[in-house]
C-alpha positions as CSV (number, residue, x, y, z in Angstrom):
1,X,-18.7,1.8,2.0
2,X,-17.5,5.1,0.5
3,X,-19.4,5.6,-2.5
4,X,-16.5,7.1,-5.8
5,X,-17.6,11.0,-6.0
6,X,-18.3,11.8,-9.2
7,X,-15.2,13.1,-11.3
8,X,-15.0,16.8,-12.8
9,X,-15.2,17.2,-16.0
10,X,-11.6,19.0,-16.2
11,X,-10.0,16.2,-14.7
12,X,-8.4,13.8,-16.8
13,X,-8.6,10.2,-17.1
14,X,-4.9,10.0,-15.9
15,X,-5.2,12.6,-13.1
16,X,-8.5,10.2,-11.8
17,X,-6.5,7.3,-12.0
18,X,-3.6,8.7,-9.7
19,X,-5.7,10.3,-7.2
20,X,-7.4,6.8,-6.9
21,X,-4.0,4.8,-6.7
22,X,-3.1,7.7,-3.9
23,X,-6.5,7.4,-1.5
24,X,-5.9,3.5,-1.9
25,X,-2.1,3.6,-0.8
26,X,-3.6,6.2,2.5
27,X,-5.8,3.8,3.6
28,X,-2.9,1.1,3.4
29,X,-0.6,3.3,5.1
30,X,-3.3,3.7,7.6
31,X,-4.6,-0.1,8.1
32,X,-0.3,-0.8,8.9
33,X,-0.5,2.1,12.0
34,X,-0.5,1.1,15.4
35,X,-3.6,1.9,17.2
36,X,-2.0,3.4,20.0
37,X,-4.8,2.9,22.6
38,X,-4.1,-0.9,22.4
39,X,-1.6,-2.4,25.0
40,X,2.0,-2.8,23.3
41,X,1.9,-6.1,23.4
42,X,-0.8,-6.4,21.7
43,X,0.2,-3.6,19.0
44,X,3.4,-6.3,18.2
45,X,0.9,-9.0,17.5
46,X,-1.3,-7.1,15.4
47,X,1.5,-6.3,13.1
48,X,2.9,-10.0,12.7
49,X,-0.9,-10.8,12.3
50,X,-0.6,-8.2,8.7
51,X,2.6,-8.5,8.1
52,X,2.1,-11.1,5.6
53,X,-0.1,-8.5,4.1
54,X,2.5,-6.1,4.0
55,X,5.3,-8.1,2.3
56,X,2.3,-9.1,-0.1
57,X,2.0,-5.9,-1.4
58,X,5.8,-5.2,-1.7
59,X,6.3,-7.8,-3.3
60,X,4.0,-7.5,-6.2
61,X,5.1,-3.7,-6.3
62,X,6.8,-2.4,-9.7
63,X,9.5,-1.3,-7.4
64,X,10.7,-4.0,-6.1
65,X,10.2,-6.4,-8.8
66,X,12.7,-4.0,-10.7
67,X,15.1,-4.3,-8.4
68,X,14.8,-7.6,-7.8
69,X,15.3,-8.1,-11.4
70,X,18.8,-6.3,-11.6
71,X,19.8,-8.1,-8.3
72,X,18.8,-11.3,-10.3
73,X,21.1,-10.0,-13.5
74,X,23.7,-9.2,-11.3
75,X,24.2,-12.3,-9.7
76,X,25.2,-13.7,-12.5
């Protein structure tokens, strides 16, 4: 397990905070990729096996739920 390096004293609590959110969202970005030395068919299975996963985290993301919320307002 990577072990958290231990911050420099310059950087601020915000900038810590956003570099963390930005390694976690890489190694999201990465678990989605294709491994392209598998066999096609199994790449398409793979990604129906995280999709799930996938729509998870969009659908507890900030983003969306805004949008979602003025889709909601304008529907009515």
């Amino acid at each position: 397990m990577d072990q958290m390096p231990i911050p420099d004293k310059d950087e601020s609590f915000l900038e810590e905070i956003k570099s963390g959110i930005r390694k976690l969202l890489n190694k999201a970005v990465t678990w989605m990729k294709p491994d392209k030395e598998q066999p096609i068919l199994v790449q398409i299975l793979v990604f129906i096996i995280k999709l799930p996963v996938l729509l998870l985290m969009l659908l507890l993301s900030p983003v969306v739920l805004v949008i979602l919320f003025f889709v909601f307002i304008a529907a009515f």
